[in-house]
C-alpha positions as CSV (number, residue, x, y, z in Angstrom):
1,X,-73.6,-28.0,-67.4
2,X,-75.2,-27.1,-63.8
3,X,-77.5,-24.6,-65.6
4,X,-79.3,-27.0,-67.1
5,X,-78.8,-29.7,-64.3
6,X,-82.5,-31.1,-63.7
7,X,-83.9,-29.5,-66.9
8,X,-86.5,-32.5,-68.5
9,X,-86.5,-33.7,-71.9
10,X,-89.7,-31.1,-72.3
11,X,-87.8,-28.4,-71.2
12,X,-84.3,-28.9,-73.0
13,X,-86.6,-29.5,-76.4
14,X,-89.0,-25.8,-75.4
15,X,-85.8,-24.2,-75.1
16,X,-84.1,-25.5,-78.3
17,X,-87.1,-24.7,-80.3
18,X,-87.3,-21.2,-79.5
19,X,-83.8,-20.4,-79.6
20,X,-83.5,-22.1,-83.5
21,X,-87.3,-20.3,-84.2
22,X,-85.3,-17.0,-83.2
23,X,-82.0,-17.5,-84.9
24,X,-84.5,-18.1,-88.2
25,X,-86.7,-15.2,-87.6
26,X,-83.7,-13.0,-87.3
27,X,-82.3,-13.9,-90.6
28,X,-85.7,-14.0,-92.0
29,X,-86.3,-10.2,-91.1
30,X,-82.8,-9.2,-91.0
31,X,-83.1,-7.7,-88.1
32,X,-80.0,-5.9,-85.8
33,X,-77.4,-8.4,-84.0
34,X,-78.7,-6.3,-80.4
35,X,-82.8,-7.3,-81.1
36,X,-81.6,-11.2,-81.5
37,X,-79.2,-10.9,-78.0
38,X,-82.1,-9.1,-76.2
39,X,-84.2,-11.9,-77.6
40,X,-82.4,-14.5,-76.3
41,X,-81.4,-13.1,-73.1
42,X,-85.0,-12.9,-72.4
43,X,-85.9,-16.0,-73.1
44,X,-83.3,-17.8,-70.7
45,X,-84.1,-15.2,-68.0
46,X,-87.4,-16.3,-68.1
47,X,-86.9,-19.8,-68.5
48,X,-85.1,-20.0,-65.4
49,X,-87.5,-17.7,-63.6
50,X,-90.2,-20.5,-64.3
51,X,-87.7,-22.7,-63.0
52,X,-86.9,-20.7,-59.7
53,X,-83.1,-20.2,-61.0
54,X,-81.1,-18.0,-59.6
55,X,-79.0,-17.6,-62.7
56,X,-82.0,-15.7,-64.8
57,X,-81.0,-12.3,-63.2
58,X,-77.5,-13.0,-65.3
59,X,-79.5,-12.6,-67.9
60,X,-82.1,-10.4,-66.9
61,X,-79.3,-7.7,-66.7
62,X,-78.3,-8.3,-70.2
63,X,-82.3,-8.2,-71.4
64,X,-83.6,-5.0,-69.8
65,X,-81.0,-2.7,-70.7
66,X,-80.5,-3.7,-74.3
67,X,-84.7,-3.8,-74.6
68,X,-84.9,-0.4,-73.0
69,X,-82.6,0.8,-75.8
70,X,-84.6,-1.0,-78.1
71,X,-88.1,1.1,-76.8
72,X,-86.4,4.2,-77.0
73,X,-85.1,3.8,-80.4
74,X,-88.9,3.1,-81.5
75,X,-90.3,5.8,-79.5
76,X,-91.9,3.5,-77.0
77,X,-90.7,5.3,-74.3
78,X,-92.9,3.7,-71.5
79,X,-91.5,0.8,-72.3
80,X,-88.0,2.2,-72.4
81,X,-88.3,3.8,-68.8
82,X,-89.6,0.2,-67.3
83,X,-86.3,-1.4,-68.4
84,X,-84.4,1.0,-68.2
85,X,-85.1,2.6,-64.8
86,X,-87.1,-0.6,-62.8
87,X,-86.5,-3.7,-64.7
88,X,-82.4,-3.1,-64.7
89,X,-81.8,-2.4,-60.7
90,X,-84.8,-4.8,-59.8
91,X,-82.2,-7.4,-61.1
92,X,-79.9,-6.7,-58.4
93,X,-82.7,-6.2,-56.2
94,X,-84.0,-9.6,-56.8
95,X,-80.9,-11.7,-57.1
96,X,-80.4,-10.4,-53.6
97,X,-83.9,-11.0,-52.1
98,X,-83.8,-15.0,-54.0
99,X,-80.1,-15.7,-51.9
100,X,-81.9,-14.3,-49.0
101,X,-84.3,-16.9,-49.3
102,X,-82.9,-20.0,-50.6
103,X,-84.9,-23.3,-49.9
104,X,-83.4,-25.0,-47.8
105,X,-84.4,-28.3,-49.2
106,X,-84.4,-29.2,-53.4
107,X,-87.5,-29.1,-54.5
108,X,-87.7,-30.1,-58.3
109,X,-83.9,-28.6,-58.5
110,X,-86.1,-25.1,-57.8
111,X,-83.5,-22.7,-56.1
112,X,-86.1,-20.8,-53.6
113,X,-89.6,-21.0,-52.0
114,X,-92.3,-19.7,-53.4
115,X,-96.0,-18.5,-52.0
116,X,-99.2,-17.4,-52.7
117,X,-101.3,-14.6,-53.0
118,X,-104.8,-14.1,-50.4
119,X,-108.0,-13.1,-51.6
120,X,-107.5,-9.6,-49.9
121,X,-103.7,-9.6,-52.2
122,X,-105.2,-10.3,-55.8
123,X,-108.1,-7.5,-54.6
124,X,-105.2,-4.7,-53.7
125,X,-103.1,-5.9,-56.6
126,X,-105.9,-5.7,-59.0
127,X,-106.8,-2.4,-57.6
128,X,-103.6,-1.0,-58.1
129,X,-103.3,-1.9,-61.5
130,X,-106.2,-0.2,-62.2
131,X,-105.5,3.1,-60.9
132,X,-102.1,3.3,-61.8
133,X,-102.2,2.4,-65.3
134,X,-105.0,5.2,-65.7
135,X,-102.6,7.7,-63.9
136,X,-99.7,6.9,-66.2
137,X,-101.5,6.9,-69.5
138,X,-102.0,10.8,-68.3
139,X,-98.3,11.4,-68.2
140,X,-97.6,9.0,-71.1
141,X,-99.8,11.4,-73.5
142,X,-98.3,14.0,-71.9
143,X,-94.7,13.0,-73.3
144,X,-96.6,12.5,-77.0
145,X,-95.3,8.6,-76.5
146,X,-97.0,6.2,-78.7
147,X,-99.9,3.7,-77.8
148,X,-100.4,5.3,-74.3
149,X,-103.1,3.2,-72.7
150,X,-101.4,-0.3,-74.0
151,X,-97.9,0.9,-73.2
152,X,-99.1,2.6,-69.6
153,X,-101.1,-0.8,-68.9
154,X,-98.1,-3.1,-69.6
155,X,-95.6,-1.2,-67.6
156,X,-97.7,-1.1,-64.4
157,X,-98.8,-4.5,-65.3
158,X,-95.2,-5.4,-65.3
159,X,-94.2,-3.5,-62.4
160,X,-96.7,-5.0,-60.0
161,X,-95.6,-8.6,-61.1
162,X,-91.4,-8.0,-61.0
163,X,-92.5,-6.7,-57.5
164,X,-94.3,-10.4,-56.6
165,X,-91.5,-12.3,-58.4
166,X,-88.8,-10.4,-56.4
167,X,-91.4,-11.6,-53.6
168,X,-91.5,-15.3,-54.6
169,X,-94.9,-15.1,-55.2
170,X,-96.6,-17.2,-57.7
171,X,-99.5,-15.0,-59.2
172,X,-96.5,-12.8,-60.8
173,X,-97.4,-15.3,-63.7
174,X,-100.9,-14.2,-64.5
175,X,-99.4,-10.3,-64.6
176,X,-96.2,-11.6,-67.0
177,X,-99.3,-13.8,-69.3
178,X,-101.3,-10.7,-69.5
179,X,-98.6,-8.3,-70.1
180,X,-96.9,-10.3,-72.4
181,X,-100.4,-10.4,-75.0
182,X,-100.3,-6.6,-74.4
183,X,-96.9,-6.2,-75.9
184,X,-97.5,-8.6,-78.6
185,X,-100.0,-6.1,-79.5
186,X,-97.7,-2.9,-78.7
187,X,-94.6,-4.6,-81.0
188,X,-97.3,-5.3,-84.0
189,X,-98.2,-1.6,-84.0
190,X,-94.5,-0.9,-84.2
191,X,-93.4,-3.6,-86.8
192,X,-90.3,-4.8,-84.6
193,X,-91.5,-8.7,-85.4
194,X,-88.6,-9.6,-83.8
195,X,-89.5,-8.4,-80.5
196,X,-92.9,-9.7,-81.0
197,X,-91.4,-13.1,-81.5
198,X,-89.6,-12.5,-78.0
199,X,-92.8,-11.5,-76.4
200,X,-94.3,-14.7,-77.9
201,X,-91.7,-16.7,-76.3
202,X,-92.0,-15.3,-72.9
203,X,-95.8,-15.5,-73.1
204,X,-95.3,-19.5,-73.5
205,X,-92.8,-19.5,-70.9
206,X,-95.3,-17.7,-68.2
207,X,-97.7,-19.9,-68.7
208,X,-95.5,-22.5,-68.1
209,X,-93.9,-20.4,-65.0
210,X,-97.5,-20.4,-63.7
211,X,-98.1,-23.9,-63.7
212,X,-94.6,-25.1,-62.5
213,X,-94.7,-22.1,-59.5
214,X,-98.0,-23.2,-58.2
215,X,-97.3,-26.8,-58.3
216,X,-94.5,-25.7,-55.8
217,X,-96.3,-23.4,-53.6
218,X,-98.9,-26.5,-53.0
219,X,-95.7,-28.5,-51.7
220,X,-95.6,-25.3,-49.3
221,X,-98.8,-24.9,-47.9
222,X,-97.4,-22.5,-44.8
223,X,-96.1,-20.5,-47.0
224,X,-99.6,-19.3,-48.3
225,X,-99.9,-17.8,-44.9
226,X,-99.0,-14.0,-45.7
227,X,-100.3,-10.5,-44.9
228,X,-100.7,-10.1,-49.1
């Protein structure tokens, strides 16, 4: 299958494991048929992100509008609102920016070239975390969500990095590792263990993004060169 064309024994095995560790936890917990899909979905879309494939925003589309049903069901409704209204059209926004930018050469079956941040990005990106996630909490309380200052730091958290990945930047991983602990902490509070097993998954699968992403922006050192 061309999806997994390139994929080594490590990956094929990460995969597997996750995808049976789900399928168990969701019998386990008996939870609904559209938490184990979401979970799943998720899972390959960010798979394939770590491995610069196209094919995740297949099932990033599938992801982020069943999880921002899932948020609003539970009330979560920053959450909901980040899928829903960003996550869903960034998508189509990204699977258009990645064909833009192909690589023009394979590199590790990776489908597009990626960069890195400057000093003078991570100082404006940290900065903007900052402020915004203090803004939103504001409006979040405002609304009477739940868990304001986790849920407002995770969606601007996640913002900011589908904004870098969209860019082909590699630092998007240390935003997804971060935000992905902050909503293992959000889903405990909310007893949905199944989509703190997803967030589990993806939080292993960033931190593998990370170190596959950087290890192809070194074979790219011109692309470092950027006004960010």
């Amino acid at each position: 299958m061309k999806l997994f064309h390139g994929w080594t024994t490590f990956e094929k095995v990460w995969l597997a494991t996750f995808t049976v560790i789900q399928l168990i936890l969701f019998f386990w917990w008996q939870q609904s048929t559209m938490d184990i899909i979401c979970a799943l979905s998720n899972m390959l879309c960010v798979v394939l992100v770590a491995k610069g494939r196209i094919e995740n925003f297949f099932f990033g589309m599938i992801a982020t509008a069943l999880y921002a049903y899932i948020s609003y069901k539970n009330h979560i409704f920053g959450e909901a609102m980040l899928s829903g209204l960003f996550y869903f059209p960034m998508q189509f926004i990204g699977l258009y920016f990645w064909l833009k930018h192909r690589a023009k050469t394979s590199q590790a079956n990776t489908d597009i070239e990626v960069k890195n941040l400057t000093i003078k990005g991570w100082i404006i990106m940290l900065a903007v975390v900052g402020v915004c996630s203090l803004s939103y909490a504001e409006f979040l309380a405002y609304l009477n969500a739940q868990q304001v200052h986790l849920d407002s730091m995770t969606v601007v958290i996640c913002i900011i990095a589908q904004i870098l990945m969209t860019m082909r930047y590699s630092e998007q991983w240390f935003l997804w590792v971060t935000s992905n602990i902050l909503g293992m902490i959000i889903w405990v509070n909310a007893g949905n263990y199944a989509m703190v097993m997803m967030t589990c998954a993806s939080l292993f699968n960033a931190l593998y993004g990370w170190y596959h992403w950087h290890q192809q922006a070194k074979k790219k050192p011109q692309t470092n060169i950027s006004s960010y």
